[in-house]
C-alpha positions in Angstrom: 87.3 39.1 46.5 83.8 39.4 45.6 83.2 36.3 43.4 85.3 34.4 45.9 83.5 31.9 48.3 84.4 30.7 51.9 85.4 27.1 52.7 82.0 26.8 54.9 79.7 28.2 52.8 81.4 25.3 49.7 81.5 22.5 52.5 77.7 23.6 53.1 76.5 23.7 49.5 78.3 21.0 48.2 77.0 18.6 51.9 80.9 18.1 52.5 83.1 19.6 55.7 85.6 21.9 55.8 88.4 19.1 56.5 87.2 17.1 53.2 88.2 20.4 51.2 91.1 20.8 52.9 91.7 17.0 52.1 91.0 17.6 48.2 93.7 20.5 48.8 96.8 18.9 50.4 96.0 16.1 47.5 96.1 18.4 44.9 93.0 18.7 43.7 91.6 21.9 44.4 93.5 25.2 45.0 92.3 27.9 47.6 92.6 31.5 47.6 94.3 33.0 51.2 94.9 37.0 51.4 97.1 38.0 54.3 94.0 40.2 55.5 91.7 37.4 55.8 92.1 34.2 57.5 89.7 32.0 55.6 90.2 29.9 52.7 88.9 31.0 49.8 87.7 29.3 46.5 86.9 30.7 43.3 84.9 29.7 40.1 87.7 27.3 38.7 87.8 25.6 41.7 83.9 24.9 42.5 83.8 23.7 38.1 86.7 21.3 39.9 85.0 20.4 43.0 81.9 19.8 40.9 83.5 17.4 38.9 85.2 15.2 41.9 81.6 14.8 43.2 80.4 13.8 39.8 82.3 11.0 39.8 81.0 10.6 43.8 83.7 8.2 44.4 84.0 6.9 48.2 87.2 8.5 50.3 88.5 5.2 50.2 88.7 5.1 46.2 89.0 8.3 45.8 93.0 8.1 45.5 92.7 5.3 43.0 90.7 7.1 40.9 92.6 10.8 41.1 95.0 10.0 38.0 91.4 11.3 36.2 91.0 13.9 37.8 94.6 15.2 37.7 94.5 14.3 33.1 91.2 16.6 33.1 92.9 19.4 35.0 96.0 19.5 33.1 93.9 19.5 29.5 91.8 22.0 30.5 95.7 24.1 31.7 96.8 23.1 28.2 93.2 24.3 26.2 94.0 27.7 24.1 92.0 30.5 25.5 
């Protein structure tokens, strides 16, 4: 668990809150890390590269919907990219 990051310390480096990750989550966009030991949600490095780019695209809440189908193509290349 040691290169995973709590939800509050993301909210607070990124300027976001908790609920807005949360948000991102229950749309889709971002996937958390729970362990029945621990009660926060954690992220790891795939998911802040993902967070990162939402916020490039700093989209209000109101457009951010609209503009998901984007961010939804770039995840599922990046599923598809040989490793």
């Amino acid at each position: 668990m040691s290169n995973l990051i709590k939800i509050k310390d993301v909210a607070d480096k990124y300027g976001k809150t908790a609920r807005t990750l949360r948000y991102y989550e229950d749309m889709g966009f971002l996937k958390s890390t729970r362990n029945n030991d621990y009660a926060y949600r954690m992220y790891d490095q795939e998911a802040i590269k993902r967070l990162e780019q939402i916020y490039i695209f700093n989209v209000p809440k109101r457009e951010f919907c609209r503009n998901s189908e984007i961010v939804r193509n770039s995840r599922e290349k990046s599923n598809k990219t040989p490793k």
